[in-house]
Each structure stands twice: as structure tokens, then as C-alpha cells.
N, C-alpha and C positions, 0 to 999 in steps of 0.2 A: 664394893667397887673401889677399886683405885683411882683416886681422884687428880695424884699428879701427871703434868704432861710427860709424855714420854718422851725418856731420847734416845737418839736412834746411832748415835754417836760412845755410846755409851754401854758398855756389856752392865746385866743388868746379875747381883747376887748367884740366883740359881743358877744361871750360866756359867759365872765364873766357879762353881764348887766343882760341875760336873766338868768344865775342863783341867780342875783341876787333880780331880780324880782318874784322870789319864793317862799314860803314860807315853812320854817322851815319843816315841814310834807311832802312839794314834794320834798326838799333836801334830806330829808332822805330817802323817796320812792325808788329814783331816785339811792342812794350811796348800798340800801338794794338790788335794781334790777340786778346791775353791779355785789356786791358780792355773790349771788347765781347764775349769771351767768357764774361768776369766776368759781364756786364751781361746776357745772356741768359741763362744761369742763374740766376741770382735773378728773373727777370722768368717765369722759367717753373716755379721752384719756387713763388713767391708765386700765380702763375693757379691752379698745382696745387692751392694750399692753402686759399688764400682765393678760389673758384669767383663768388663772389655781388658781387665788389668790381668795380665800374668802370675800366676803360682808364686812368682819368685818376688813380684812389686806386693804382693797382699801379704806375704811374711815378713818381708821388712815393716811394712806399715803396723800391721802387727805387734813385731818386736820396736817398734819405734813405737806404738803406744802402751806396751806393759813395759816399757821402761821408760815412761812419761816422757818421753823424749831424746833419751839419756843416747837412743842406739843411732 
């Protein structure tokens, strides 16, 4: 049993081998699958939350939090 704490901040050896035995085109799959999985949760927590807001106020809120701000 491994006894140190784990971090969760932190990719851990056998992850990094097997992404490293990837190539270029599943890394990117792989980073593209994550951010539209981002992207519909938030898009489905926000419909959840705020019921009354329009299509077009829930994709900016959206793109204004997968771009921390930035949109």
C-alpha cells in the first residue's frame, strides 16, 4: 500500500508514460474531449440555475467562464 498522500495537482508516472506514448492527434482528441466536456457542464449547470435567461445570456456566461473571464 502506498503510503504517501496523494496529489491531485500532480499527473502521477504511469500517466505521464501513457500519454506519452500518444500521438500528437490523440493528445489533442483527448484535451478537445475534456474542453467540451468542460463546456457542457457549465452550460447545463447554468440552464439549471438560471431557468429564465435566454440561449444567447447562458453562452456568453459560458464563454465568459471557460475563459475565466477573459470574454
Amino acid at each position: 500500500m502506498d503510503t504517501k498522500p496523494r496529489r491531485f495537482d500532480m499527473m502521477d508516472d504511469c500517466m505521464i508514460e501513457v500519454l506519452r506514448a500518444k500521438s500528437s492527434e490523440e493528445r489533442l482528441a483527448i484535451a478537445n474531449g475534456m474542453w467540451r466536456f468542460a463546456r457542457n457542464m457549465i452550460e447545463a449547470t447554468l440552464r439549471s440555475d438560471y431557468p429564465d435567461r435566454s440561449d444567447v445570456q447562458i453562452e456568453r456566461e459560458t464563454a465568459r467562464r471557460m475563459s475565466h473571464g477573459a470574454a
